[in-house]
Every structure is written in C-alpha cells, then in structure tokens.
VEXDREN-2710 file (C-alpha; in Angstrom, 1 decimal):
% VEXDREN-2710
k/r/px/py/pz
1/UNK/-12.4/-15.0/-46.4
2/UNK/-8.5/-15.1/-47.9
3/UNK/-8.5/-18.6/-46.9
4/UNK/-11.4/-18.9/-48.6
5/UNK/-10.7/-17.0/-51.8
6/UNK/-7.1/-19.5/-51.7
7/UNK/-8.8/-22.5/-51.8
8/UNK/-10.9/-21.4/-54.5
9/UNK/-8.1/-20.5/-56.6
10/UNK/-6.5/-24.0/-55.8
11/UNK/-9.5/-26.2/-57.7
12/UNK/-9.4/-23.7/-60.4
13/UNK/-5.9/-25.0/-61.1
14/UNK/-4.0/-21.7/-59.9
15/UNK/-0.2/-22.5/-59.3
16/UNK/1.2/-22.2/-55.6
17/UNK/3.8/-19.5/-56.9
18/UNK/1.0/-17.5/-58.1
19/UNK/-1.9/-18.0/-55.7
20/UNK/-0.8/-15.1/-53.1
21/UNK/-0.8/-12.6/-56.2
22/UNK/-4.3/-14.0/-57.4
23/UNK/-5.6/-14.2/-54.1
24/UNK/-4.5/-10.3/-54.0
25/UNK/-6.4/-9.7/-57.1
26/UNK/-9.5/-11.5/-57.3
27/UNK/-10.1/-10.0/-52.8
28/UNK/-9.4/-6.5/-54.6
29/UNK/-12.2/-7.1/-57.4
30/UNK/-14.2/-8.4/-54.7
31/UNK/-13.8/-5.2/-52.7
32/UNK/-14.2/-2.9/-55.8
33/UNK/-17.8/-4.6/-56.4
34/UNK/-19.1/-4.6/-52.8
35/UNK/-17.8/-0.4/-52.6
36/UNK/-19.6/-0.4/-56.1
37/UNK/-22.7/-2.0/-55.1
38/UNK/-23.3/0.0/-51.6
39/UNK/-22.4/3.3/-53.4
40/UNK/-25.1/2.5/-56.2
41/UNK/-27.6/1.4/-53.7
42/UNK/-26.8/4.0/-51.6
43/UNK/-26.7/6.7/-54.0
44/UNK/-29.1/5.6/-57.2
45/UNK/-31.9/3.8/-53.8
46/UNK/-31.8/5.2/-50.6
47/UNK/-30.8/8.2/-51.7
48/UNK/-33.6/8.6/-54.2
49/UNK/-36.3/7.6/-51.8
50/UNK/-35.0/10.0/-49.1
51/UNK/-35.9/12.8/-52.1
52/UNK/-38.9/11.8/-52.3
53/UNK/-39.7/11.6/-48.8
54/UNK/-38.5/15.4/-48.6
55/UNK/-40.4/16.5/-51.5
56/UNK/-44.0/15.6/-49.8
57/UNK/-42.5/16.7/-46.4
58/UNK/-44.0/20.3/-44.9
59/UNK/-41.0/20.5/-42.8
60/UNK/-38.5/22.9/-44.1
61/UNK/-35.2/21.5/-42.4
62/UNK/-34.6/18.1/-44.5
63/UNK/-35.1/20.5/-47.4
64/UNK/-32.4/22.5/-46.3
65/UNK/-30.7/19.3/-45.9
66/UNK/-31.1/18.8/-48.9
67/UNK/-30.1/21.4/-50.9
68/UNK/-27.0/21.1/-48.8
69/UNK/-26.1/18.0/-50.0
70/UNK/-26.2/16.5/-46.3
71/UNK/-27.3/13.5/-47.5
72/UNK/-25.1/13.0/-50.7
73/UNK/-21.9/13.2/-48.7
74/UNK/-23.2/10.9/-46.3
75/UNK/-23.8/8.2/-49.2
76/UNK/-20.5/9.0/-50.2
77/UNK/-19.1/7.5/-46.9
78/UNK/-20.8/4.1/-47.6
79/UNK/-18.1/2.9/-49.9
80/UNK/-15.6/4.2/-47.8
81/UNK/-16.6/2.6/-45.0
82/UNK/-17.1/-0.8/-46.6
83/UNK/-13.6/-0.5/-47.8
84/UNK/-12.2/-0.3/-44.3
85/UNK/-14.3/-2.8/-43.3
86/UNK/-14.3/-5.1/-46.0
87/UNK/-10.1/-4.9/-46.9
88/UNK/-9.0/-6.9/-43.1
89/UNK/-11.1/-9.9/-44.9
90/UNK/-10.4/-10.3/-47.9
91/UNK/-6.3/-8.9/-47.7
92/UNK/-3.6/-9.8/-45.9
93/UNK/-3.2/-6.3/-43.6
94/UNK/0.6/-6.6/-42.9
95/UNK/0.7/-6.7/-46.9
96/UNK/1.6/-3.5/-49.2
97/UNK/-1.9/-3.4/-50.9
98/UNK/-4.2/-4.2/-47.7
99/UNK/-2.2/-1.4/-46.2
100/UNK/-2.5/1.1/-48.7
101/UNK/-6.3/0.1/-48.9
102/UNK/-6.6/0.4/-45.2
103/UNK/-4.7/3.8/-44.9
104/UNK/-6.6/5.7/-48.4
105/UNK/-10.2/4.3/-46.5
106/UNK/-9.2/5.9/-43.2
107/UNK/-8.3/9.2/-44.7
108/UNK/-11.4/9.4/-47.0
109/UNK/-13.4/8.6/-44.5
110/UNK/-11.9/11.9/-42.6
111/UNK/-12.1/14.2/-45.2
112/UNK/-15.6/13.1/-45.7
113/UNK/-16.7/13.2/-42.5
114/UNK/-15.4/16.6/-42.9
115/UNK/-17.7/17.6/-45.4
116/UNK/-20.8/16.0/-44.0
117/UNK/-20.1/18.4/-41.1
118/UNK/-19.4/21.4/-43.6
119/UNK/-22.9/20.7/-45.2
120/UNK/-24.3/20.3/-41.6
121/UNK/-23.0/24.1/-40.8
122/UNK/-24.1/25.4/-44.1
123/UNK/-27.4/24.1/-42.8
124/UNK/-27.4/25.8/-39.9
125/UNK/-26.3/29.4/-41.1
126/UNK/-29.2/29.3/-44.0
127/UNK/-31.6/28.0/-41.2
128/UNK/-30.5/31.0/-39.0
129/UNK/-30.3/33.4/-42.5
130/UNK/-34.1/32.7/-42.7
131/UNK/-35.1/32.8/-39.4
132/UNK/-33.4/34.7/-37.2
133/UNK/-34.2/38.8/-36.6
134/UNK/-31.4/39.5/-35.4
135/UNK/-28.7/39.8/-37.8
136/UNK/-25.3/40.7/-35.8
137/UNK/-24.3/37.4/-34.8
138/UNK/-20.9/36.8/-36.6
139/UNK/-22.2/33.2/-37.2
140/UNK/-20.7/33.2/-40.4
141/UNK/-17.2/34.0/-39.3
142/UNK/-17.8/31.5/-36.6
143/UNK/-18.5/29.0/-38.9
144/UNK/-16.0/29.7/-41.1
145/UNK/-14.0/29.5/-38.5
146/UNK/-14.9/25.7/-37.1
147/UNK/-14.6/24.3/-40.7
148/UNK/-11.3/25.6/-40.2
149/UNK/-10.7/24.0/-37.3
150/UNK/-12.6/20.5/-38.8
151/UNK/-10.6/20.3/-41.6
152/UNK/-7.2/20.8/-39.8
153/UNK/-8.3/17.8/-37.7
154/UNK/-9.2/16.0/-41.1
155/UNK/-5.4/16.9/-42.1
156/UNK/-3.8/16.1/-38.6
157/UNK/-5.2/12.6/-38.6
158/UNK/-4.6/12.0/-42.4
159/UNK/-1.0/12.5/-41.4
160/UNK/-1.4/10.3/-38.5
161/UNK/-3.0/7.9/-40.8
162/UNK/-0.1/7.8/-43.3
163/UNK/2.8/8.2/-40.5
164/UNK/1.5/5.5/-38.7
165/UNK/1.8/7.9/-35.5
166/UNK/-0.9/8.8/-33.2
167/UNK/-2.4/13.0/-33.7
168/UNK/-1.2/13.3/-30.4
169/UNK/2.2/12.8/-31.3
170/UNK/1.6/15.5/-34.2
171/UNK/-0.1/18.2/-31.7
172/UNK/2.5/17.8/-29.6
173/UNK/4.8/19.0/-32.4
174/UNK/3.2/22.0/-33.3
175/UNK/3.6/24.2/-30.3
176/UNK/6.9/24.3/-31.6
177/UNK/5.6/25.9/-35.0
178/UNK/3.3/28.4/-32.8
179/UNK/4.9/31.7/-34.4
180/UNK/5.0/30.0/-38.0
181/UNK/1.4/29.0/-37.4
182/UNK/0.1/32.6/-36.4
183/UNK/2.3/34.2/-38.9
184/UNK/0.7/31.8/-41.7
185/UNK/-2.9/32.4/-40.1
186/UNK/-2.4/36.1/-39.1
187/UNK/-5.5/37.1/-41.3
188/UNK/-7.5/34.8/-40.0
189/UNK/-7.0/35.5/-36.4
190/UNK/-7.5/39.3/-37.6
191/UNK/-10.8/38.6/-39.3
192/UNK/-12.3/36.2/-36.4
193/UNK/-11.4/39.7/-34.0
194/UNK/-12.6/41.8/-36.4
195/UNK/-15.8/39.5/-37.0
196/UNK/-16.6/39.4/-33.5
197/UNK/-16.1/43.8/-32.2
198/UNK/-18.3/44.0/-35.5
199/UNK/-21.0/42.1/-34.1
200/UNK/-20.4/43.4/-30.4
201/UNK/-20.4/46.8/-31.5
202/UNK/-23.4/46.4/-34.0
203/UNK/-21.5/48.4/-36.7
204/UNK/-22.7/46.5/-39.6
205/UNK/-24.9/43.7/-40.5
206/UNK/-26.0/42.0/-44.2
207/UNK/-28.6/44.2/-45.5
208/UNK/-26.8/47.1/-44.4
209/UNK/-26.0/49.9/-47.0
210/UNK/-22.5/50.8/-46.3
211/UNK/-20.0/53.3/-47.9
212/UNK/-16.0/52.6/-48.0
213/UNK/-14.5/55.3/-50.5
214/UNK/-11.1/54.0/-50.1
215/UNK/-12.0/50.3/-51.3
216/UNK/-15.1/51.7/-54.4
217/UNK/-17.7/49.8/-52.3
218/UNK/-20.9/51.3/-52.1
219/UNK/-23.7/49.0/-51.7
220/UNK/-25.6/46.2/-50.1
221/UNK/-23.3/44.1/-47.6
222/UNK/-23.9/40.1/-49.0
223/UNK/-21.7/38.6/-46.5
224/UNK/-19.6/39.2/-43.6
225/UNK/-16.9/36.3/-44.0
226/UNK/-14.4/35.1/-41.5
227/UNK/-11.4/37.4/-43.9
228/UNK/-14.0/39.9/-46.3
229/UNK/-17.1/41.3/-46.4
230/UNK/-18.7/41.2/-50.1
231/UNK/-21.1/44.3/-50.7
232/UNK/-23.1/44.7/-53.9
233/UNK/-22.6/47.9/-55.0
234/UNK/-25.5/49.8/-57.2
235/UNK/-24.0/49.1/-60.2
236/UNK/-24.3/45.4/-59.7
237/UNK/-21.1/44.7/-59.2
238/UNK/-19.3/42.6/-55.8
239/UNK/-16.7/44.8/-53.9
240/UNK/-14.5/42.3/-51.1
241/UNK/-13.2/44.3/-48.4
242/UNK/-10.5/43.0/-45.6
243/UNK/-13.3/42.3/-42.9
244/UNK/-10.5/43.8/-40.1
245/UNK/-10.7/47.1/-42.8
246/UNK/-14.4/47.6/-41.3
247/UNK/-12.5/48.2/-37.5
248/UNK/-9.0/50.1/-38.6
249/UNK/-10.6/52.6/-40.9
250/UNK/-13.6/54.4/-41.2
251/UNK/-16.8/53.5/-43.1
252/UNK/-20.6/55.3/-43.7
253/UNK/-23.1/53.0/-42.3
254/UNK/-27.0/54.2/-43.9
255/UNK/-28.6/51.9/-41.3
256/UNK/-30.0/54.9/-39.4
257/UNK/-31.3/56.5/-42.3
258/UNK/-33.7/53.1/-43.4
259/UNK/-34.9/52.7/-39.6
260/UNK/-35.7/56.1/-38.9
261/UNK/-38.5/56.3/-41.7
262/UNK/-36.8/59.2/-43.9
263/UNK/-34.4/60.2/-46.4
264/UNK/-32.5/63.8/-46.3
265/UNK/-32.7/66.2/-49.3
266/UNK/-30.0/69.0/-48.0
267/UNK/-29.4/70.8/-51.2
268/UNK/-28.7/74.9/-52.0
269/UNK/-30.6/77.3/-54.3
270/UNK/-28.2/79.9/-55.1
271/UNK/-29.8/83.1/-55.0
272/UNK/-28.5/86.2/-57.4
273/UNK/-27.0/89.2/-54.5
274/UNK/-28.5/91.8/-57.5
275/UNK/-31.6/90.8/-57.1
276/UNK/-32.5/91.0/-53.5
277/UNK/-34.6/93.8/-52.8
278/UNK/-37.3/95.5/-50.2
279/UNK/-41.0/94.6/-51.0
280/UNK/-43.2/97.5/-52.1
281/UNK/-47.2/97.9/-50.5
282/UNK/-48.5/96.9/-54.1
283/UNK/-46.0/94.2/-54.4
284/UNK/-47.0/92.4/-51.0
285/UNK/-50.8/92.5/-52.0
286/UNK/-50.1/90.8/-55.1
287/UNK/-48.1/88.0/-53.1
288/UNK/-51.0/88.0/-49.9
289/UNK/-53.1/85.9/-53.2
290/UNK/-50.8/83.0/-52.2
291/UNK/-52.3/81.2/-49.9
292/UNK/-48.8/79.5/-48.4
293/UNK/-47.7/83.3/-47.8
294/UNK/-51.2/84.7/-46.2
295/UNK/-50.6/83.9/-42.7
296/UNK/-46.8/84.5/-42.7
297/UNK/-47.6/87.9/-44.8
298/UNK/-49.8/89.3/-42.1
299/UNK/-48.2/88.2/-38.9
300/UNK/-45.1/89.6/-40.3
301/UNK/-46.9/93.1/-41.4
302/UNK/-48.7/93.4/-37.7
303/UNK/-44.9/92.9/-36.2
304/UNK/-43.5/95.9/-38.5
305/UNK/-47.0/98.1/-37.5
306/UNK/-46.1/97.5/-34.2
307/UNK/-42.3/98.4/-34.7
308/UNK/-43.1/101.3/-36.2
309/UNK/-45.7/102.8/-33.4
310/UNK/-42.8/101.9/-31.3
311/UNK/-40.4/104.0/-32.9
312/UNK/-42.6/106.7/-33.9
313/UNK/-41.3/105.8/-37.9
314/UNK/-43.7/106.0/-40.8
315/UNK/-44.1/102.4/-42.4
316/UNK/-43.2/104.1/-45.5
317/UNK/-39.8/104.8/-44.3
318/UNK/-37.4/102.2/-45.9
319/UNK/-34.1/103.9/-44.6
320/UNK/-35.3/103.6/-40.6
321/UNK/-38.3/101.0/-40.8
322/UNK/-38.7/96.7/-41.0
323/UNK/-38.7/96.2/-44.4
324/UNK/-39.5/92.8/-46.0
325/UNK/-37.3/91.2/-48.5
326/UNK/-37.9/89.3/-51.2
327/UNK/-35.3/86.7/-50.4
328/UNK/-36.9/86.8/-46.7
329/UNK/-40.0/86.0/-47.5
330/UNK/-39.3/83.5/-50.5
331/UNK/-37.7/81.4/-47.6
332/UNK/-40.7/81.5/-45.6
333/UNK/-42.5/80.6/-48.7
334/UNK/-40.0/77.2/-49.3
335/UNK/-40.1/76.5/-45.8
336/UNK/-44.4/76.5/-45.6
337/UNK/-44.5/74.7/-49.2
338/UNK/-42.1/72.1/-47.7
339/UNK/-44.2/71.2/-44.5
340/UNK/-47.4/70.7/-46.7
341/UNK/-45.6/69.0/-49.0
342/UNK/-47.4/65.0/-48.7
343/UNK/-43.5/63.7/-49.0
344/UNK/-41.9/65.1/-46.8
345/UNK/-41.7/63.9/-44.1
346/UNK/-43.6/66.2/-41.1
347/UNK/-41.9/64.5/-37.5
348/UNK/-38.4/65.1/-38.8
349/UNK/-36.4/68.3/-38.8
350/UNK/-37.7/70.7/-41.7
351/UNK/-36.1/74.2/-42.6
352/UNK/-34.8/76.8/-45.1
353/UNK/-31.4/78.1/-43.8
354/UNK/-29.4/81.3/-45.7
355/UNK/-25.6/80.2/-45.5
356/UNK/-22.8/82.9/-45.9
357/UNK/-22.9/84.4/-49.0
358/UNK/-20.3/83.1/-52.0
359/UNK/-18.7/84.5/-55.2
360/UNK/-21.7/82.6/-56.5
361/UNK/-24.5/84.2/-54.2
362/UNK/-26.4/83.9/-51.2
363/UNK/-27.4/80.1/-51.1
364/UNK/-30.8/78.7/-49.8
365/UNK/-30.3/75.4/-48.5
366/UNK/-33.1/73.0/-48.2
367/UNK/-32.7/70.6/-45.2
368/UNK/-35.5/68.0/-44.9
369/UNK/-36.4/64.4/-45.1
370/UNK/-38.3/62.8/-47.3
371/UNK/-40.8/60.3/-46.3
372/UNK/-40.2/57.6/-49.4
373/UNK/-36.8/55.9/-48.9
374/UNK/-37.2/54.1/-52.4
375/UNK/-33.6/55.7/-54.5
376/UNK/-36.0/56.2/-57.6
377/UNK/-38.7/57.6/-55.9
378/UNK/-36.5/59.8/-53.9
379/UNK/-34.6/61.5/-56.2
380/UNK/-38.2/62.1/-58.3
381/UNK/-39.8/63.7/-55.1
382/UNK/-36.2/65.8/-54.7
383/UNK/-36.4/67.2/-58.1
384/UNK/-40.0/67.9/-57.7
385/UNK/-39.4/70.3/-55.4
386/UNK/-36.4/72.0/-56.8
387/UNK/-38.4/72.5/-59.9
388/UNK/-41.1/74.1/-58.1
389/UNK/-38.6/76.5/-56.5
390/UNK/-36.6/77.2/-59.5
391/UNK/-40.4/78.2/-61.5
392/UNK/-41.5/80.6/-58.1
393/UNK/-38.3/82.5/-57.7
394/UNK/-39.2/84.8/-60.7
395/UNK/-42.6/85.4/-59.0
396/UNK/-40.6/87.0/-55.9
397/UNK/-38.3/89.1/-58.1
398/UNK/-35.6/86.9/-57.7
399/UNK/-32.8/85.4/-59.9
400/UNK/-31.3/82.1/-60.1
401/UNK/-27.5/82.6/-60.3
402/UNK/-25.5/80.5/-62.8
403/UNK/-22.7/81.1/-64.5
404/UNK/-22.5/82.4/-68.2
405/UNK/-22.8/80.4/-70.9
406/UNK/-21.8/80.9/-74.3
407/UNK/-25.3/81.8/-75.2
408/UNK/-25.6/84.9/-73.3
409/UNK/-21.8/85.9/-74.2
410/UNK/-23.4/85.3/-77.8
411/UNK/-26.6/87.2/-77.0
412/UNK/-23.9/90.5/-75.5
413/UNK/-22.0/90.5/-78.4
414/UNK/-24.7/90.6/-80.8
415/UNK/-26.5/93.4/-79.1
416/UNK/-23.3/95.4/-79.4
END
C-alpha cells in the first residue's frame, strides 16, 4: 500500500525530495479515516443494534452487560485494533511515526482490554449481588483484587511496549523490588487478609447493621472493599472504615438481633425507697379488681395462709408474718402486662428484675423483646409500655423518683 500511495503521489506531480514526507501524511490521513469509520460504525451501528436487541431480550445478563458498558469498551477497541493493523501498510515500520503508531496502538489496546475485563467483573459481582443468598463471599475484595492484578499486566506490557523489551525481562526485575513492592502495597495485602478471615469467620456481610464507636459508623454496611468497608449510617451519611479495622479492633454486629425475630427493650423504672410499703386487707381487694393481678393475688395469699398455719402467726401480724409489698406485687403486675402484651414477643426471655438500690431508688428493669424490629415501630411499642407503667404506679401507692425541679423548689418556697 506505501508503494501504492508513492506512485500516486508521483502522477500528481509530487517532488522526489518530498514524496517520503507526503507518503507519511496522506498513509496517516488514510489511517485516521479507516480508525474513524470502524469506530463510527462500530459505535453509532453495531452498537446501536446490539441495544436494541437487549432491550426486547428477557434475559437479564446482556442487560447487565449493558449497563456495564461491556459492549462500549469493546467498540472502543475497533479503532485500536485497526490502527495496529492498518499502520505496517500504509507506514514504513522502521520509521519514527509507524513506530510511534505501532507502540501507542499496542498499549491502548492493553489498557482497553483491561477495561473490557473490569466491566466483565463488574458483571459478575452485580450478577452475584442479585442472585446469590449467601452474602459472605469476599467477592468484592477478590475482584478488586484481580483488576489489580489486570491492570499491573496492562502497565508491565505498556512498558515492554515502549522499552522494546519483552515483560519477562521486566518480571524478572522486580523480585528485586519485592520489599518496596510490599511496603508500597502493604494495605492492600492487609485488606485482601482482612477481606478473606471476614468472610471465613462470617463476622459481617452487606446488609449487616454494624456499630464501630471509634470510627462514628453506625449503620448499614454498603460495601466490603478490598481496603474499606462503606456503612450508611442513620443519619444518611457514608462512614469508610480500614477493612483490616473490622479484624484488629472490636465492632457490634446487630445480625443476631434481625434473625432471631426480636428487638430488646431493657430499660429501668426507678422506684421512690419512701414509698414502698406493706399492703393492707382493704387495699388488696381493691387491687384483686384487676384482672392481670387476680391469679397472682390469690396464689400468693393461699402461700402466706399457709405460712401462717405453719408458724402458728396471725395473718394480721406484719412484724412476724409474709406481708405483700406494693413494689412486689407491681412487678408481678409489669411482668403479666408484658406477656399479654400482642408486641412482645412471647418465645423470648421476658421479666421484671429489682437491681440494687441507688441514691436514686430501687430500679425496675424491664428485660424483653419486642416482636416488630421496624426502629419506628420499636421505639413506639417501647414507649407504649413505659407510659402505661409510669400512669399504674400511682394505683399501687408508688412514686416515680426524679430529681427536683425548679418547680417544686418554687412550690416549697411558696408554701413557706
């Protein structure tokens, strides 16, 4: 084709002195509009009708395909390759410019076989995203990981390309450059680890609501990445932790919690020490009209008859007799409301504990699960309950300790 192009140039009258410059230019036009004309039928033809195969398609994969832009980078590499292919005819490849030519098509044609494998992987890890059930494959970090590696390759033989060396000259050179490599690459040798004794261990997974204090992540995990891991906190806002921080520390993983069907309310009612007191007859007749307390009420007043024919002891004795308290029996109350209660959750540890008493009081804690793990719906069902609690206690003689305000130091000095 040079010879060709030479002639040409001859009957248009082109000097001898110029025709090897001419020839240069007129097989580099040449070039440009072949590269032109596959990329545009490529891109603006093929590419088009390949769309609207996929759009009337019912299989899901070229879709993925396509919104990976798998087929894009692979139209990119027409023009490429009909540069390498096309410069060898119509330049002179011992020259400068046919060398150059040669050398930039080579290297493009690297990078963008490098990319058409990227979108290929991204392919893969959405098809997995959307199909797989189990999520603790670290197949992102191992992806990551061999676009890594593809794109080093893409970099060794550019080098080659450009050097004019074969990339086994260049491997054989970096074992020498081992420690600099692994200093340079230390985090990603520490993630790829980390990556993998996360998914060996099942310690965390995307969709997993995880904890770290120490980084202000508190969230969703998006994405365990080959060197973070990008959780959504509740606020809407992306936290990145080291992915090797989810091994050396510690973290709070709420997996558990959404697999075992519940949500735990463990919160205290702190009970006023002054107002704790022994029931009187009339008093427990009045509380027998609750319907929660009737069973409890009797069992427990057959087991102080019977204590007290025991012991030869008049009921009526509160120094030497079983007395019940008001405290006493408004935790058997709690406890009974909480079992019927139609949210909480009835296979799951339920029960009203008294822990040691404080400066504050004697406080009540509530330990239960709710059976709605929805946040909103949780915290209403929560505060449903303490509401009932806090509007009963006065019904059992007791007081709900806080500390004073400034309206009751108002309402004391105002008495004086």
């Amino acid at each position: 084709m040079i010879e060709v192009i030479s002639a040409w140039l001859v009957k248009q009258n082109v000097g001898v002195e110029y025709l090897p410059y001419a020839t240069a230019w007129v097989g580099t036009a040449l070039i440009f509009i072949l590269c032109g004309v596959s990329y545009y039928l490529s891109k603006h033809q093929l590419l088009v009708m390949i769309h609207k195969i996929v759009e009337h398609s019912k299989n899901t994969l070229d879709d993925l395909l396509l919104e990976h832009n798998v087929f894009s980078r692979i139209a990119l590499l027409t023009p490429f390759l009909f540069l390498w292919f096309l410069t060898p005819h119509f330049l002179d490849p011992e020259s400068l410019l046919g060398h150059f030519f040669l050398t930039f098509a080579k290297i493009a044609i690297s990078f963008q076989v490098a990319r058409c494998i990227d979108s290929l992987l991204n392919v893969i890890k959405s098809s997995y995203t959307r199909t797989a059930r189990e999520r603790y494959l670290p197949l992102n970090s191992s992806i990551q990981v061999i676009k890594l590696i593809v794109y080093l390759v893409a970099s060794i033989l550019a080098i080659s390309f450009i050097l004019g060396k074969s990339p086994f000259y260049l491997l054989s050179g970096l074992g020498a450059l081992t420690a600099v490599l692994l200093l340079v690459f230390q985090d990603t040798i520490k993630g790829l680890v980390a990556s993998i004794q996360i998914s060996a261990n099942k310690m965390v997974a995307p969709g997993d609501w995880i904890e770290l204090p120490k980084y202000g992540a508190d969230g969703d995990v998006l994405e365990i990445g080959l060197n973070t891991v990008k959780v959504k906190n509740f606020d809407n806002t992306i936290t990145t932790v080291p992915t090797y921080a989810l091994i050396s520390g510690s973290f709070r993983n709420w997996r558990g919690m959404i697999h075992s069907g519940g949500r735990r309310i463990k919160r205290s009612v702190i009970i006023d020490i002054n107002s704790v007191k022994f029931y009187q007859s009339s008093e427990l007749e009045a509380l027998a009209k609750i319907k929660l307390l009737a069973k409890y009420l009797a069992e427990k007043k057959a087991e102080i008859h019977e204590s007290c024919l025991a012991l030869n002891l008049d009921p009526k004795d509160i120094t030497n007799s079983r007395q019940l308290t008001n405290i006493g029996t408004f935790r058997a109350y709690i406890e009974a409301y909480l079992k019927q209660h139609p949210k909480v959750h009835n296979e799951m540890t339920c029960m009203v504990r008294q822990l040691a008493s404080t400066e504050s009081g004697i406080p009540l804690e509530l330990y239960c699960f709710s059976n709605d793990q929805n946040w909103a719906r949780y915290e209403n069902i929560q505060a449903d309950i303490f509401d009932h609690i806090f509007a009963m206690a006065p019904l059992f003689g007791l007081r709900i300790f806080q500390h004073p305000t400034g309206n009751d130091w108002r309402k004391i000095v105002d008495k004086d």
